[in-house]
C-alpha positions in Angstrom: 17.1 -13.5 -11.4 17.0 -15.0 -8.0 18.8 -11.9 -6.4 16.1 -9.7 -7.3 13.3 -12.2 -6.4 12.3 -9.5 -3.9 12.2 -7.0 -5.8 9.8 -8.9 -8.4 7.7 -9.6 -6.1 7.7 -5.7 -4.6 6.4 -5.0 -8.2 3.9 -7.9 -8.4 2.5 -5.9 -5.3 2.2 -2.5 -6.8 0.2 -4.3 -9.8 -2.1 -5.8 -8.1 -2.6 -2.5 -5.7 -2.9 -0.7 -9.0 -6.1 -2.3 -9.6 -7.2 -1.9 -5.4 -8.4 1.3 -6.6 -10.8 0.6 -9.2 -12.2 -2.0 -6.7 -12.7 0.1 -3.7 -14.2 2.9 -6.1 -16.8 -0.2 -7.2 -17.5 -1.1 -3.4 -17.8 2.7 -2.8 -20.5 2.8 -5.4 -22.2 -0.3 -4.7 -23.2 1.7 -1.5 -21.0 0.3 1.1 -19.2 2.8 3.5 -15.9 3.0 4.7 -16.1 1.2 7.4 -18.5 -1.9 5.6 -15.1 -2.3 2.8 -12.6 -2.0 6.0 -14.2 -4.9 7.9 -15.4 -6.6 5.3 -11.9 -6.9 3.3 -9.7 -7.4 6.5 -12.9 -10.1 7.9 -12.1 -12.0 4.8 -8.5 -11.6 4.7 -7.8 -12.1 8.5 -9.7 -15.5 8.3 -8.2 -17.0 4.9 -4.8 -16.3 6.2 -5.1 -17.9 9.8 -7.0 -20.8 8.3 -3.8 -21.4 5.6 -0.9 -20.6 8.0 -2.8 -22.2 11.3 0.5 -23.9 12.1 2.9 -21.4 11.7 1.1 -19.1 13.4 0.5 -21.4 16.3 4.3 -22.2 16.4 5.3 -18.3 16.3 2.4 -17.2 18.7 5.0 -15.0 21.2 4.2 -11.3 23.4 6.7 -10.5 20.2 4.8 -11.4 17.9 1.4 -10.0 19.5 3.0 -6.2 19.9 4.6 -5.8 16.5 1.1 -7.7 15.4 -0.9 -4.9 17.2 1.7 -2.0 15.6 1.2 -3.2 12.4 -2.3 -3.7 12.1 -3.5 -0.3 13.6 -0.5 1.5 11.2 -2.4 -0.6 8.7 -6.3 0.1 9.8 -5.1 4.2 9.9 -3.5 3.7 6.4 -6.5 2.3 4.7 -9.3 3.5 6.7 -8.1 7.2 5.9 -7.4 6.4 2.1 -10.9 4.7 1.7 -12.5 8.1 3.3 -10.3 10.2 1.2 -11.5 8.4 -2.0 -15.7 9.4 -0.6 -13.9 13.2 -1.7 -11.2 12.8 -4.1 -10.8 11.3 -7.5 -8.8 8.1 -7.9 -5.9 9.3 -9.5 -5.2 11.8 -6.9 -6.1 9.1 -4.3 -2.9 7.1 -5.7 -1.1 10.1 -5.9 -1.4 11.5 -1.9 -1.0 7.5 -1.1 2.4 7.1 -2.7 3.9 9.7 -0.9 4.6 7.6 1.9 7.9 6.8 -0.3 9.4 10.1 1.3 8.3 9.5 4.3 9.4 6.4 4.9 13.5 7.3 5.0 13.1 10.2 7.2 11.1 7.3 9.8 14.6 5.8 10.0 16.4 8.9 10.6 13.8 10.1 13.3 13.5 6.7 15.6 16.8 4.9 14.5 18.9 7.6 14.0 19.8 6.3 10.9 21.3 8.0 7.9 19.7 8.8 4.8 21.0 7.1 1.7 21.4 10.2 -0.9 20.1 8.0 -4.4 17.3 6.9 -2.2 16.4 10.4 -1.5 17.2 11.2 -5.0 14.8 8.5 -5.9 12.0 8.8 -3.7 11.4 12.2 -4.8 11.8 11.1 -8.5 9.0 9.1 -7.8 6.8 12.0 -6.5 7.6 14.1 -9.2 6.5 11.2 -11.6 3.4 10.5 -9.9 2.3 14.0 -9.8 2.9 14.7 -13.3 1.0 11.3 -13.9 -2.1 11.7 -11.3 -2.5 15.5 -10.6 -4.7 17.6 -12.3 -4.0 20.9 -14.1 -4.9 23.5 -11.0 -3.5 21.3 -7.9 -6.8 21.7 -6.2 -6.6 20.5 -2.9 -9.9 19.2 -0.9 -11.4 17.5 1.9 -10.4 13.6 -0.2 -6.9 14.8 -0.6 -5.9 16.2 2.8 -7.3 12.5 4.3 -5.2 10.5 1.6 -2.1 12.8 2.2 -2.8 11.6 6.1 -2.8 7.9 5.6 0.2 8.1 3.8 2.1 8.6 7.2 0.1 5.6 7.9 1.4 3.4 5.2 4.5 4.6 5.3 4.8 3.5 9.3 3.5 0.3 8.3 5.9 -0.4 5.7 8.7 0.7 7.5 7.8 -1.4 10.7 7.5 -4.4 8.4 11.2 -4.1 7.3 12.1 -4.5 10.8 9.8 -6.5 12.1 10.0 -9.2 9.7 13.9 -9.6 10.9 12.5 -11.7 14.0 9.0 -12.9 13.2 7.5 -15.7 11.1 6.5 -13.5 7.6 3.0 -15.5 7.8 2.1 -15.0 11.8 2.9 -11.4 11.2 0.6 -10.6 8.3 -2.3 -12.8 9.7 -2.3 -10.6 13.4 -2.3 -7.7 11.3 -5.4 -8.3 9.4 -6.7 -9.8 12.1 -6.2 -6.5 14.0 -7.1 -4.3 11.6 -10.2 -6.2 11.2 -11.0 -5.8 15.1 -10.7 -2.1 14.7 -12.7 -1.7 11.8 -15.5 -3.6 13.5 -15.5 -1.5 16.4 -15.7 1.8 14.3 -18.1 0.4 12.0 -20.4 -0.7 15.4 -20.2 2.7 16.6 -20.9 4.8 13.3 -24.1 2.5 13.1 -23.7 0.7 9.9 -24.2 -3.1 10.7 -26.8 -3.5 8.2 -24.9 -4.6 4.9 -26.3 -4.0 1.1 -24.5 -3.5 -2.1 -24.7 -4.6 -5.9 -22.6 -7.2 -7.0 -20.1 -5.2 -8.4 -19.4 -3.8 -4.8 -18.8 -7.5 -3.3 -16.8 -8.3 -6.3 -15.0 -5.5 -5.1 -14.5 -6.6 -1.7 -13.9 -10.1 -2.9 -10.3 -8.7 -4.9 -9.4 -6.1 -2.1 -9.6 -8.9 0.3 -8.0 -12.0 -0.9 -5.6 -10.4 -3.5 -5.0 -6.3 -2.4 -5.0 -7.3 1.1 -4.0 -11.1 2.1 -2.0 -12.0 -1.3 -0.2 -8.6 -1.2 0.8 -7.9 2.2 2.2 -11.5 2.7 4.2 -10.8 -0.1 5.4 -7.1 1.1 6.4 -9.0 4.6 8.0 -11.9 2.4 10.5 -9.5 0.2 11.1 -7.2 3.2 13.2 -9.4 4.4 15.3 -9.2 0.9 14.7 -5.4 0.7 15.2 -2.7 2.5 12.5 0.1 3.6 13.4 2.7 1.3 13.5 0.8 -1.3 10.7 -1.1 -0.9 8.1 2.0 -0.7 9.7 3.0 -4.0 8.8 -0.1 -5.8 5.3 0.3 -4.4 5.0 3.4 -5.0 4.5 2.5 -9.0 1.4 1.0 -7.8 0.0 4.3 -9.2 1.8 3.8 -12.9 -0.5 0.2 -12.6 -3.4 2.1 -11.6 -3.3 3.8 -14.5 -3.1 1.2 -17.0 -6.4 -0.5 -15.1 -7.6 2.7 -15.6 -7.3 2.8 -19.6 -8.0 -1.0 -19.5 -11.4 -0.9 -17.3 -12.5 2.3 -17.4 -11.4 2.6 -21.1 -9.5 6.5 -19.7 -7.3 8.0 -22.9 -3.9 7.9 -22.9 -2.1 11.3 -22.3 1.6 12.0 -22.8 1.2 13.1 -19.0 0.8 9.3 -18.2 3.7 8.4 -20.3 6.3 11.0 -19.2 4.8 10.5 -15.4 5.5 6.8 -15.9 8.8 7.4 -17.3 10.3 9.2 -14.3 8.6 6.8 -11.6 10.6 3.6 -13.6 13.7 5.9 -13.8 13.2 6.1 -9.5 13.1 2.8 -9.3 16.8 2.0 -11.5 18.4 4.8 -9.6 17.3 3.2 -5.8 18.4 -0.5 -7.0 21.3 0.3 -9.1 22.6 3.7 -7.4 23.8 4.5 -11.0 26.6 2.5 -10.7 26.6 1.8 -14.3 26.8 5.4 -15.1 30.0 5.7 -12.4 31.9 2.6 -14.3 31.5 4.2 -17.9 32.8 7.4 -16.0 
């Protein structure tokens, strides 16, 4: 158990992210914008992390720390701040669906910066897991709108940000690094929601519950643990286990939102698990039975 401790907590991510997009759709129609949910989820976040972790940060505060800090947190801001527009034009099952491709991204990152090569089950894998989340998420006619071509663009986000992670991680304190993220991200979305002119904040109280679980669980919770297990996993792998965030989204979906089950849910869900055993075991069982 404590060899894939990473990995559990990798899926204890995607869980919790599953039910990021029932919350964000609440903010969204509470009537906050997309830049009110950005600042106030990353204001929140930022500010319970550096309280908790004052010390370590303190101790790792290093020019290192501060530019991978910076590269994180606007990889993160683009990621989120694209997906939460995205979500103003596109239904939340597509939303999930355009996010998780960042799991094929991420590989080809490696290859394009690193030089790195391309292991084939991940491959194999990562586009086992599109496949699954398409057949779970899309609808019937692939439609394809203003929402999805947004989402499809923070994927690259996401996928940079998870990727940098897995390497940054290597030489930075996990809890330093995740607090000058958020507290990054949060600058940013300041300054854009200053300039679009939406200081004045007003929502229901479904909308700041929102806020309140996409701040201290989606976003500080969650991202501490992604930078934790990066260390444990590697990149690939790691955007494959989050990328079942959408089979989680679902089930909050039927749970919540009381959605019917469909045997599209059920065979999409299938092939995303299946991903996932072929990137962490290669199919070596299959190879000794051989």
């Amino acid at each position: 158990m404590k060899k894939y401790i990473g990995e559990i907590g990798l899926f204890l991510v995607a869980i919790i992210w599953g039910g990021g997009f029932v919350a964000t759709r609440a903010a969204l129609d509470g009537g906050l914008t997309t830049s009110q949910i950005m600042t106030l989820r990353f204001f929140l976040s930022a500010l319970v992390m550096n309280i908790i972790f004052f010390k370590p940060i303190k101790e790792n505060f290093t020019p290192g720390l501060i530019k991978s800090g910076i590269i994180l947190g606007i990889c993160l801001f683009a990621g989120f701040f694209l997906q939460t527009m995205g979500l103003n034009y596109t239904t939340p099952s597509k939303n999930a669906f355009l996010t998780s491709v960042n799991v094929v991204i991420v590989p080809f990152i490696g290859v394009v910066l690193y030089k790195r090569k391309i292991d084939k089950f991940g491959i194999i894998s990562s586009f086992m897991a599109i496949i699954g989340i398409a057949i779970l998420s899309l609808s019937a006619d692939f439609s394809v709108n203003k929402g999805d071509i947004l989402t499809l663009l923070c994927a690259f986000g996401f996928a940079f940000q998870i990727f940098f992670t897995s390497e940054f991680v290597k030489n930075q304190n996990p809890m330093a690094l995740t607090a000058m993220q958020f507290t990054v991200a949060f600058v940013l979305s300041f300054i854009v929601q200053i300039f679009m002119g939406e200081v004045r904040l007003e929502s229901t109280i479904g909308g700041y519950m929102g806020i309140v679980y996409l701040a201290l669980f989606s976003t500080a919770l969650c991202f501490l643990l992604q930078t934790i297990c990066s260390k444990m996993v590697d990149g690939t792998r790691v955007a494959i286990i989050l990328s079942t965030e959408a089979v989680f989204g679902t089930i909050f979906s039927i749970i919540i939102l009381s959605e019917p089950i469909t045997a599209r849910m059920i065979i999409g869900s299938i092939i995303i698990f299946a991903s996932v055993i072929t990137a962490e075991t290669k199919l070596s069982f299959l190879r000794k039975k051989a």
